[in-house]
Backbone as CSV, one residue per row, in Angstrom:
resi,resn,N_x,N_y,N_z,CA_x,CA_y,CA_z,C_x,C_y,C_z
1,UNK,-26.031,29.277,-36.344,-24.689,28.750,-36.208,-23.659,29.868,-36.379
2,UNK,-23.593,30.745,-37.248,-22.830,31.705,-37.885,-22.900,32.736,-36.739
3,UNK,-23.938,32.917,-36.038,-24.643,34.047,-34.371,-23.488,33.187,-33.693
4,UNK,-23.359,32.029,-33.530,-23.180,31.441,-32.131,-21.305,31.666,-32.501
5,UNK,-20.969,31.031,-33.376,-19.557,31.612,-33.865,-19.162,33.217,-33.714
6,UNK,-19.893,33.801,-33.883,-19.642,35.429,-34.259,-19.534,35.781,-32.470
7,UNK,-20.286,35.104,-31.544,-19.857,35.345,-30.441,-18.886,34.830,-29.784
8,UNK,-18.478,33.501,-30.011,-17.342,32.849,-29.190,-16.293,33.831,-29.924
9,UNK,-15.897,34.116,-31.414,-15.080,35.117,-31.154,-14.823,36.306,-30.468
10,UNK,-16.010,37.071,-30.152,-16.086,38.109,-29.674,-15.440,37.808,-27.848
11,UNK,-16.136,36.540,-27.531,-15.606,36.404,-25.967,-14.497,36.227,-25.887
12,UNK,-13.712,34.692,-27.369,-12.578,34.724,-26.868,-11.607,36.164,-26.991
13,UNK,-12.030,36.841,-28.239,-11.094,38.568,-27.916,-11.547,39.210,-26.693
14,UNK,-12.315,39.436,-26.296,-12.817,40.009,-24.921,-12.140,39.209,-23.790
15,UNK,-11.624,37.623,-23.589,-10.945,37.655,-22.707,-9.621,37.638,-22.865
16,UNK,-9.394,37.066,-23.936,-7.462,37.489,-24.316,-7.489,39.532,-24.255
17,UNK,-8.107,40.400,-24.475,-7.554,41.314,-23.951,-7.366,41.674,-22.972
18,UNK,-8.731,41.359,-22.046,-8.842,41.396,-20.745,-7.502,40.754,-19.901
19,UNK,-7.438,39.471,-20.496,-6.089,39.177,-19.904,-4.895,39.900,-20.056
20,UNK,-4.418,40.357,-21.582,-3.716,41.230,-21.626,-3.319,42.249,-21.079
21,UNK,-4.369,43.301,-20.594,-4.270,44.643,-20.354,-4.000,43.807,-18.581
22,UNK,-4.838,42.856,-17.631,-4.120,42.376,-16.530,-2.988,42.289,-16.338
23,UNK,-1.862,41.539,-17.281,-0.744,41.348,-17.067,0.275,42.834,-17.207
24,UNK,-0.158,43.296,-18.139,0.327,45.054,-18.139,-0.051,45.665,-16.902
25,UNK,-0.742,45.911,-16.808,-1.425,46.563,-15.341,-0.120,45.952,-13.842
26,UNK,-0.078,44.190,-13.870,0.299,43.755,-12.806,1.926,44.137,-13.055
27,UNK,2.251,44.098,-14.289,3.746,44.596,-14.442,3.933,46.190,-13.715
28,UNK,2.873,47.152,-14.275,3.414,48.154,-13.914,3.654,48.770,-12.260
29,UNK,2.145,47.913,-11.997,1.832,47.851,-10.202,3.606,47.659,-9.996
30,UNK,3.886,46.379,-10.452,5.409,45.860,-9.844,6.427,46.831,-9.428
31,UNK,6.499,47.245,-10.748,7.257,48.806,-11.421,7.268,49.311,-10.177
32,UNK,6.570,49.956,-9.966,5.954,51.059,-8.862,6.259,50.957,-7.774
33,UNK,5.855,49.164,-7.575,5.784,48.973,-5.654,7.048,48.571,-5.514
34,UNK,8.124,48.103,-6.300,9.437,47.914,-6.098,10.691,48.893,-6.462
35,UNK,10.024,49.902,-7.362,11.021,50.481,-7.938,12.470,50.311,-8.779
36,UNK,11.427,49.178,-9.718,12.395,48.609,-10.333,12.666,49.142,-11.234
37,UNK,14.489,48.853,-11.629,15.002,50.055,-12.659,16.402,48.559,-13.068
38,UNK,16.590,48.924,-14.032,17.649,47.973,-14.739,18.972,48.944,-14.729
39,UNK,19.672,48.698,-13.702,21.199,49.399,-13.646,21.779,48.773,-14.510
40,UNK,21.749,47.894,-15.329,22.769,47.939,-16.284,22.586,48.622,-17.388
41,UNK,21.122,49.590,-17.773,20.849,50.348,-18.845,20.533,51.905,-18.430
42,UNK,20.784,52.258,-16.849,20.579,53.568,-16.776,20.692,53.524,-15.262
43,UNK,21.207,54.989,-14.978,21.226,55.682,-13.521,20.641,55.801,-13.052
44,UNK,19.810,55.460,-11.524,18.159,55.512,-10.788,18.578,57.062,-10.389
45,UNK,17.462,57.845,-10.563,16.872,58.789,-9.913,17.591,59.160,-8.933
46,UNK,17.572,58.307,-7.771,18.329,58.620,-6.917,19.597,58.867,-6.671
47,UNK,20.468,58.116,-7.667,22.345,58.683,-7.983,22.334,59.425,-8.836
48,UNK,21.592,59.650,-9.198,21.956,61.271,-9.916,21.614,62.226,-8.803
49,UNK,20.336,62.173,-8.307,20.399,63.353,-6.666,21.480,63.228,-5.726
50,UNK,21.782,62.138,-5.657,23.174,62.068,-5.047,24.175,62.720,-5.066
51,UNK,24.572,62.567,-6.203,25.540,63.517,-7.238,25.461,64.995,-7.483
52,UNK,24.237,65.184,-7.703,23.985,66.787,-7.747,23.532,67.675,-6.910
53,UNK,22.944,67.027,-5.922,22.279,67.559,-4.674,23.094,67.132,-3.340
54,UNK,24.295,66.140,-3.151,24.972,66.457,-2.492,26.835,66.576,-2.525
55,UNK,26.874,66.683,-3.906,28.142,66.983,-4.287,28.875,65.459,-3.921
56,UNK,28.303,64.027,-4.262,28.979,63.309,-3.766,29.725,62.804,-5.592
57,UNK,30.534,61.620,-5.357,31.165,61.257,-6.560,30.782,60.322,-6.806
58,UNK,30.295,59.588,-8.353,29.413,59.065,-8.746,29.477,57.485,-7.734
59,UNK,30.644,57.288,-7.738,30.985,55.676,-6.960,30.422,55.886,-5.554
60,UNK,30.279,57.042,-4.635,29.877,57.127,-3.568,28.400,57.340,-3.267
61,UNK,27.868,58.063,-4.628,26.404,57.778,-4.767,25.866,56.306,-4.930
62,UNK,26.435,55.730,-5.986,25.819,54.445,-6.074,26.361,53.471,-4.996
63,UNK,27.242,53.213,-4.231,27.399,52.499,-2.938,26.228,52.847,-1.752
64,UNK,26.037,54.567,-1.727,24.663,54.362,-0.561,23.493,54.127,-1.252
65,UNK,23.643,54.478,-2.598,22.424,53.756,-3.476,21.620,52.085,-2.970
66,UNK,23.459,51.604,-3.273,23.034,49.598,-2.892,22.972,49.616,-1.123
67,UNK,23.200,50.526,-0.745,23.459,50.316,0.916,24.486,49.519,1.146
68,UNK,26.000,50.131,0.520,26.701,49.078,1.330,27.716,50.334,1.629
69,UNK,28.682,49.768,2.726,29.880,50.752,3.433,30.720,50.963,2.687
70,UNK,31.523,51.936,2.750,33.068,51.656,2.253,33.760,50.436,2.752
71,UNK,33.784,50.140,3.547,34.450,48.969,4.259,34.124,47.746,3.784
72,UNK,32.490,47.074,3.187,32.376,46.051,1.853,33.147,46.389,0.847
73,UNK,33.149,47.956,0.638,33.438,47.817,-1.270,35.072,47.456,-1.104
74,UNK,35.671,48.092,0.125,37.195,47.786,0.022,37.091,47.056,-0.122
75,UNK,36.314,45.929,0.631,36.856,44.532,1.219,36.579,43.504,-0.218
76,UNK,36.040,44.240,-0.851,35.361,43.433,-2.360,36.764,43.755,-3.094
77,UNK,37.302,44.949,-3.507,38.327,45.396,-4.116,39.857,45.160,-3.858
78,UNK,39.276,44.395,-2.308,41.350,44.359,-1.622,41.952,45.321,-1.561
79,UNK,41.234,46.277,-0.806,42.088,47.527,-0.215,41.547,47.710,0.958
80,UNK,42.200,48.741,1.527,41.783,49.711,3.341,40.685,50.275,2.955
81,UNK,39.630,50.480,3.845,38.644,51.324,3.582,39.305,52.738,3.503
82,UNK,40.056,53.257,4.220,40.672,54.646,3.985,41.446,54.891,2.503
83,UNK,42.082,54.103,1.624,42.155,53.782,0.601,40.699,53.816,-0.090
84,UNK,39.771,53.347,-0.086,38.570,53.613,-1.204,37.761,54.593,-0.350
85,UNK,37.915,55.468,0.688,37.425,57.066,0.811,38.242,57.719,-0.497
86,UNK,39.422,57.267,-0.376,40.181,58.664,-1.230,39.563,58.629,-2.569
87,UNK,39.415,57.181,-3.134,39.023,56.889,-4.372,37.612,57.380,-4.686
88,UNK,36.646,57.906,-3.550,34.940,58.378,-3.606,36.013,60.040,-4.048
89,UNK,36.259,60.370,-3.230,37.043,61.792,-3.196,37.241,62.329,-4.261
90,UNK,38.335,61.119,-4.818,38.502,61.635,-6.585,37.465,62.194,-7.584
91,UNK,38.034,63.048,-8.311,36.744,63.279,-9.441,37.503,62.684,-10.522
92,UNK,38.898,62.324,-10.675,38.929,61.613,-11.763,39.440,60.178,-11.693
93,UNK,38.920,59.245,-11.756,39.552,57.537,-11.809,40.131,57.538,-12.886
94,UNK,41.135,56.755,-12.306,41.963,55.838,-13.374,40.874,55.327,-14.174
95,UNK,41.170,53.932,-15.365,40.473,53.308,-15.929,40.269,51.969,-15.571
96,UNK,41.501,51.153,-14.567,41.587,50.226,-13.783,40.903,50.407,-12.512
97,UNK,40.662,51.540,-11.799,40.337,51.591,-10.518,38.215,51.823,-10.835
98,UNK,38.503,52.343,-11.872,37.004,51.938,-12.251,36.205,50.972,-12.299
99,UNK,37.062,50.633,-13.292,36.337,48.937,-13.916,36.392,48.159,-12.035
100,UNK,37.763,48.442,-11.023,37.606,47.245,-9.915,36.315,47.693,-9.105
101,UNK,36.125,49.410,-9.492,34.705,49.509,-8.169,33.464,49.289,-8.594
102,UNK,33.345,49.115,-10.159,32.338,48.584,-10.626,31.790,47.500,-10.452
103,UNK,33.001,46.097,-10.638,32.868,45.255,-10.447,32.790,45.169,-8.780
104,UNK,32.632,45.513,-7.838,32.607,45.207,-6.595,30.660,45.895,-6.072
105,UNK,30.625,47.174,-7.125,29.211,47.697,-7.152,28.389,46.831,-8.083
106,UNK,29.079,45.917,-8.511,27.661,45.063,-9.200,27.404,45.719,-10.490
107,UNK,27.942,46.801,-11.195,27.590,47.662,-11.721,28.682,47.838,-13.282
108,UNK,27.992,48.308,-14.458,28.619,48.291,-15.653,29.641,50.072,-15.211
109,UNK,31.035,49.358,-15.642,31.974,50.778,-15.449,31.515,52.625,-15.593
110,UNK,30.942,52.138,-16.804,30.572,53.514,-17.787,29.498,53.958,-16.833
111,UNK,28.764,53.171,-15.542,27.652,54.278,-15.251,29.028,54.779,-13.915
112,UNK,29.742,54.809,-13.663,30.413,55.788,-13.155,31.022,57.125,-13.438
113,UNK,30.640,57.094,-15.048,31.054,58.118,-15.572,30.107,59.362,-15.975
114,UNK,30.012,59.903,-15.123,29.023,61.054,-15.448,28.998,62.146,-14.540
């Protein structure tokens, strides 16, 4: 009796890890095959190359980041698209013109700042 117990524990830990280390595994696959990254806790890889490898300004990196035009983000912000070129242009934003391209990038203010 005490044999037959000593093994059902052993299977049930053998398959709760087994399951475990599956669901880790299928998370990270995810990771990987989507390239998922949480913009509200950090800059992808790619806007920072943006930024440093083609001299762009952080708001103009992360717009071809999401794939969208100048001509959405105006149109999100209520301005001319020739109006939010000048604003990629800038190296320094206001603190209002921030927070509006953030909010139109989907995006927390402060990752424009860098």
């Amino acid at each position: 009796m005490l044999e037959c117990q000593l093994w059902l524990s052993i299977l049930i830990i053998y398959i709760f890890t087994k399951t475990y280390i599956m669901l880790i595994l299928r998370l990270i696959i995810k990771i990987i095959m989507n390239k998922t990254i949480d913009i509200e806790t950090g800059v992808p890889s790619e806007v920072v190359n943006l930024v440093f490898d083609n001299n762009y300004s952080p708001a103009q990196a992360w717009r071809e980041y999401l794939k969208l035009s100048q001509v959405e983000v105006a149109n999100k912000i209520g301005i001319s698209q020739s109006a939010y070129s000048q604003y990629e242009k800038s190296q320094k934003l206001r603190k209002a013109t921030r927070i509006k391209i953030a909010e139109a990038l989907q995006i927390k203010p402060e990752l424009l700042d860098f």
